[in-house]
C-alpha positions in Angstrom: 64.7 98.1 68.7 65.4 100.8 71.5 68.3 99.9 73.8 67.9 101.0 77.5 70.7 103.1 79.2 72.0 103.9 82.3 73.7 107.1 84.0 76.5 106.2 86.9 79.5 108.4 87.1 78.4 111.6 85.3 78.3 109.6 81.9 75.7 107.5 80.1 76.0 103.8 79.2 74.1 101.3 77.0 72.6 98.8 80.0 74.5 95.9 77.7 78.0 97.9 77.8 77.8 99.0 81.6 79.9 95.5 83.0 82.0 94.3 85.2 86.0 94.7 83.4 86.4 91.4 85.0 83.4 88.5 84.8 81.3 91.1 82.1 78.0 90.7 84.3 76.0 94.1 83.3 75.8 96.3 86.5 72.7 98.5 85.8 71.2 98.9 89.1 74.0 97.1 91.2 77.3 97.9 93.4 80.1 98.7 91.5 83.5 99.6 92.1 86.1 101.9 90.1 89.9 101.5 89.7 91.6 102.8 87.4 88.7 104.2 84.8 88.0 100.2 85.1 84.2 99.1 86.5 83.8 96.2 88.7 81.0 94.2 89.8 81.4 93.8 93.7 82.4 90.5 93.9 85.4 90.9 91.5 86.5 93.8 93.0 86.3 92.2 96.7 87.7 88.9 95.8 90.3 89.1 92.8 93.3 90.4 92.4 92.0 93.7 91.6 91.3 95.2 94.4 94.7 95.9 96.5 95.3 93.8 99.4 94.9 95.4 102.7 98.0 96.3 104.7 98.4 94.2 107.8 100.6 95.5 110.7 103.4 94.0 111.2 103.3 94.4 115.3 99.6 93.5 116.3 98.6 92.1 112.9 95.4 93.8 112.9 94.5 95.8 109.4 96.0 99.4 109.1 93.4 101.2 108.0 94.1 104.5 108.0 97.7 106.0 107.9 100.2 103.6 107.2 103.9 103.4 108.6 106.3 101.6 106.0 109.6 100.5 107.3 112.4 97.6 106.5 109.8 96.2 104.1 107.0 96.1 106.5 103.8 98.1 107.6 102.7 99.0 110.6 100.3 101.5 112.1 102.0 104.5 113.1 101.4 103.6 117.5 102.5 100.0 116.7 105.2 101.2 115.6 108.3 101.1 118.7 111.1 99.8 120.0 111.1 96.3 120.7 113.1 96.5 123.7 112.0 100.1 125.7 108.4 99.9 123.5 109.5 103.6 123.0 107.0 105.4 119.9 109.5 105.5 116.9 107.2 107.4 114.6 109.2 110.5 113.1 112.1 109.3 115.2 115.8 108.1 114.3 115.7 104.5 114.7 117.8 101.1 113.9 116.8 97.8 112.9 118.5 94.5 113.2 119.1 91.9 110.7 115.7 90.3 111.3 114.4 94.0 110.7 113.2 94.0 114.6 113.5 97.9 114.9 115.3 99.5 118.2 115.4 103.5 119.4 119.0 104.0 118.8 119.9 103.7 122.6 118.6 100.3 123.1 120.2 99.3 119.2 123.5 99.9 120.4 123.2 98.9 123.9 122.1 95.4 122.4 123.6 94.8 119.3 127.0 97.0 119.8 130.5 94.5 120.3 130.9 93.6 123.7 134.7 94.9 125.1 136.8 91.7 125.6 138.6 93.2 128.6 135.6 94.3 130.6 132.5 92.3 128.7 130.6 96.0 128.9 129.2 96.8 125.5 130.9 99.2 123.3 128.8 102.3 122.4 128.6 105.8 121.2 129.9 108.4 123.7 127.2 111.1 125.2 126.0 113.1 122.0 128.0 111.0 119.5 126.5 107.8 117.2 130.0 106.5 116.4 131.7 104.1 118.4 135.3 104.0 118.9 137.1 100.9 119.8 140.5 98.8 119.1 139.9 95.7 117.3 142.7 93.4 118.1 143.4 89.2 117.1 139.3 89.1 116.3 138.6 90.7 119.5 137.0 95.0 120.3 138.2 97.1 123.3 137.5 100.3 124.6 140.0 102.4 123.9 140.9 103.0 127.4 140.5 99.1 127.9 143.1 98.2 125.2 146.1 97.2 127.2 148.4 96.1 123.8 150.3 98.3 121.8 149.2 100.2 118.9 151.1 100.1 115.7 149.9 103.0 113.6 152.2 102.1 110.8 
C-alpha cells in the first residue's frame, strides 16, 4: 500500500507523520506554525501555552508589537515609556523608579521622593551637576547642610 507524502519546509513528510506536536491532527494542506523544530496546527499554536504570550505595555496597555522596552520587571513600548511626573521620553536615558516601579527622569525622582529638610520643608537634592545629596541627619530628622543649626560631633 503506497503512502502519500507531503513537502513543507524544504523536507518531505509521510501525510500520517506531518502533525500537530500538540493535539496530533495531520496538517497536510493546512496552517501550521514552527517553534522550536516543533509543528503546530493553528489552533494549538494560537491558543496553548505554546505560543508566547504577547507583551502588553505597561503605560497604555495596548500590545507591543514591535520593539519592546523592558524595565523594573515591566514592558513597555519604547514612546510609552516616560516620566510619570514631566511625561519626559526616558528611552536611552538615566532614569529612577520608585518602590511601586513608577519610573521618574532623575530631576523629578529627587525632587519627589528626596527627604524633605526639617528646618525649611524644601526638599533635599543633588547640587547642579552632582547625583549625590548631602545632608545632616539628626534625632530622625535630614537638613541641608547650611540649614543644620546643631553641632556636629565628628568623633
Amino acid at each position: 500500500m503506497a503512502e502519500g507524502a507531503c513537502q513543507a519546509m524544504g523536507q518531505v513528510f509521510h501525510i500520517r507523520c506531518f502533525t500537530c506536536a500538540v493535539c496530533n491532527k495531520q496538517l497536510s494542506g493546512k496552517p501550521f506554525f514552527t517553534m522550536s523544530n516543533l509543528i503546530y496546527c493553528e489552533e494549538d499554536f494560537l491558543f496553548s501555552e505554546v505560543h508566547p504570550s504577547p507583551e502588553v505595555c505597561n503605560t497604555c496597555g495596548c500590545t507591543v508589537t514591535d520593539l519592546v522596552l523592558q524595565a523594573c520587571g515591566r514592558s513597555y513600548h519604547p514612546s510609552c515609556f516616560r516620566c510619570v511626573v514631566c511625561s519626559k521620553e526616558l528611552q536611552g536615558q538615566a532614569f529612577a523608579a520608585d518602590s511601586s516601579s513608577r519610573v521618574y527622569c532623575i530631576s523629578d525622582y529627587h525632587r519627589v521622593q528626596a527627604p524633605r529638610c526639617a528646618a525649611c520643608h524644601l526638599a533635599i537634592v543633588p547640587t547642579e551637576g552632582s547625583t549625590e545629596s548631602i545632608r545632616v541627619a539628626s534625632s530622625n530628622k535630614y537638613f541641608h547642610v547650611e540649614c543644620f543649626g546643631g553641632e556636629v560631633n565628628l568623633i
